[in-house]
N, C-alpha and C positions, 0 to 999 in steps of 0.2 A: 441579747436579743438577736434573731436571725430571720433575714425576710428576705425567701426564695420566690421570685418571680420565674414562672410555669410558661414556656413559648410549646406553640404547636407548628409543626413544620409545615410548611404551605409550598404542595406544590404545584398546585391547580390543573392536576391530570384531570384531560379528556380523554375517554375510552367510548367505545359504542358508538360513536357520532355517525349518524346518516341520515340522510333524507330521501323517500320512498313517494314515489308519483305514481298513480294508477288515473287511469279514464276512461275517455269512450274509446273503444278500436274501429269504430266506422261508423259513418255518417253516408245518409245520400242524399243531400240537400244542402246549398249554398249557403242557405239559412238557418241549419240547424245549430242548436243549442248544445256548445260541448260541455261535459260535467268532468272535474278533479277531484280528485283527494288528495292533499301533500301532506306526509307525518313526518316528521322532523325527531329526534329520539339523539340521545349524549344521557351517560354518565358523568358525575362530577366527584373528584374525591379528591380530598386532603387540600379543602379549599374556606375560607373563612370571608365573604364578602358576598356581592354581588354579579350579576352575569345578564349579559342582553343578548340573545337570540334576533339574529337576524335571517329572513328566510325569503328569498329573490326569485321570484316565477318569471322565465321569458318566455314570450307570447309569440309564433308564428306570423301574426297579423294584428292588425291595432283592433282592440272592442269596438264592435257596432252597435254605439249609445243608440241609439234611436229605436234599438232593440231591450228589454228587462235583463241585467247582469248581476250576479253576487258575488262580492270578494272579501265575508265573510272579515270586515273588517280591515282590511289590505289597500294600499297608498297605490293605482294604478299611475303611472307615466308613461303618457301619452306616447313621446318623443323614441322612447330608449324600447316600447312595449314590457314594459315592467310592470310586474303587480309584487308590492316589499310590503312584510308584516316584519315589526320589529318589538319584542315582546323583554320585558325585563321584571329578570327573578332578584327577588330582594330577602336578604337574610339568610343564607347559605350559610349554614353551618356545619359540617361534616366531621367536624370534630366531637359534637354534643349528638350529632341527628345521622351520623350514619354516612354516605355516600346520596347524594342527591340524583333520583331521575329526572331527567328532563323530556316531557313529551309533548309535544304538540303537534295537534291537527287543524288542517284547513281546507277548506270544501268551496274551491265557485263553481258559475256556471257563467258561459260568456257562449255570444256569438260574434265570427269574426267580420271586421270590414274587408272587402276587396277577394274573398275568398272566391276562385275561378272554378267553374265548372269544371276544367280540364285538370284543375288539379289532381296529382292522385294522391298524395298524403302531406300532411302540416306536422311538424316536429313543437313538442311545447317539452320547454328544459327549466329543474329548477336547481337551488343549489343552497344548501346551509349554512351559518354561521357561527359559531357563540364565542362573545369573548366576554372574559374575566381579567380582574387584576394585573392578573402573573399568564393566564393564554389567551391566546385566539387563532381559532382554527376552526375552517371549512370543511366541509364536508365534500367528496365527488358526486360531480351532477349527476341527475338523473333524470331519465327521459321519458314522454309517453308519444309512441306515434301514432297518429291517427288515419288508416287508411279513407282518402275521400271519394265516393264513388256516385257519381250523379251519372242516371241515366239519360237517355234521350230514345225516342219513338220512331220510327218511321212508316207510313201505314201504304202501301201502294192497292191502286184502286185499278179495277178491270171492267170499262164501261160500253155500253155503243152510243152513238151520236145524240141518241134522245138521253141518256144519262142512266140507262136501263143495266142493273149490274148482270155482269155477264159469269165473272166469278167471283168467289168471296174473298176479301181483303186479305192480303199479307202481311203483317205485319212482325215487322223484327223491330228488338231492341237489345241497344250497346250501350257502353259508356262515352258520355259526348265527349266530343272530340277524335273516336275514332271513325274509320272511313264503312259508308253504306253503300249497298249497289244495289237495285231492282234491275227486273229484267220481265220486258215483254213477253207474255204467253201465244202459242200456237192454239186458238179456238176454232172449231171446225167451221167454214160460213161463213168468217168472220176477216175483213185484213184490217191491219193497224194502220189509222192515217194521224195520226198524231200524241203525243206524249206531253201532258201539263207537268210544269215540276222538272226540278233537277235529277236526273234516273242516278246519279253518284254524287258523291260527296261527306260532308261530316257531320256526324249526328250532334245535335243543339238542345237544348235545353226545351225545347222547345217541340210539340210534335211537329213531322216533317210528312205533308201530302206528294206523292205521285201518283197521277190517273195516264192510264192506258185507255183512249179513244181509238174503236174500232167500229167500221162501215160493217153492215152485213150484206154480203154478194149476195143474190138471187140467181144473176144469171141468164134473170130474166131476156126474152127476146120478144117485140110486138111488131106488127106489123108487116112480115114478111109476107111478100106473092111472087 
């Protein structure tokens, strides 16, 4: 009687392993809602067991709960700004089934706390995992940047002393935080006796008024003999 016991060689090769992040590329509002895709993707071969996929998003800035967020199932920490989905495939058998893909997708959408006007872009990094038995191996990160572009208004105004416009508004707009200027006009008639408002400075969030207050000379003369 003869009884051969059959071993398959395990050696729990990872190939293909990456993780792929796409988003918004620009925002212009403090408060707006940024949207991900993270795909996470491993071959698995010549492996007989089990495998957890582990898959780490770091955040720029901590979520602003007070704001609707989706993390598509995903463990956010507060502390670290991490949002971890940890997912495990069970029954791998590449000996009977072939070489196993592994794909996974994840989709939030988050708005940040603390995010500045002046900002100009927020970097959000993720980064993959999977181990087995016999491996464990990461994946290199991957980035998505988002340029932040929030404007700010400035409106100067050209008035005379009754509040009678004299010309039509100027108005420019920047990205806040950098620097505005207006500048007084030459109206025929007319001299400037005072200026409301900061005539330079930094564009805010906020619109920003300057009035130009000008007398209108007559030149008038009474009473001469």
């Amino acid at each position: 009687i003869e009884v051969t016991y059959v071993y398959y060689m395990e050696t729990g090769e990872i190939t293909g392993d990456e993780v792929i992040k796409t988003g918004t590329e620009e925002v212009t509002s403090t408060d707006a809602t940024f949207e991900y895709t993270i795909k996470y993707n491993a071959v698995i071969k010549n492996y007989i067991g089990n495998a957890v996929v582990t898959i780490t998003d770091t955040l720029p800035l901590p979520i602003d709960k007070t704001k609707t967020y989706e993390l598509d199932g995903g463990v956010y920490d507060e502390e670290s700004k991490t949002i971890t989905w940890t997912e495990t495939i069970e029954g791998i058998d590449t000996n009977k089934n072939g070489n196993y893909a592994v794909q996974i997708t994840k989709s939030i959408k988050v708005s940040y706390s603390g995010l500045e006007a002046t900002t100009r872009k927020v970097v959000n990094t993720v980064v993959g995992n999977i181990h087995t038995d016999i491996t464990d191996k990461t994946t290199t990160p991957d980035e998505v940047e988002t340029a932040v572009k929030v404007s700010g208004k400035v409106i100067a105004h050209y008035v005379d002393t009754n509040g009678t416009k004299l010309l039509d508004d100027i108005i420019s707009k920047d990205l806040v935080g950098n620097t505005y200027l207006t500048s007084e006009k030459e109206i025929a008639g007319y001299e400037l006796v005072k200026v409301e408002g900061e005539t330079t400075g930094l564009y805010t969030k906020e619109d920003i008024e300057v009035t130009y207050v000008y007398y209108m000379e007559t030149g008038e003369i009474t009473g001469d003999e």
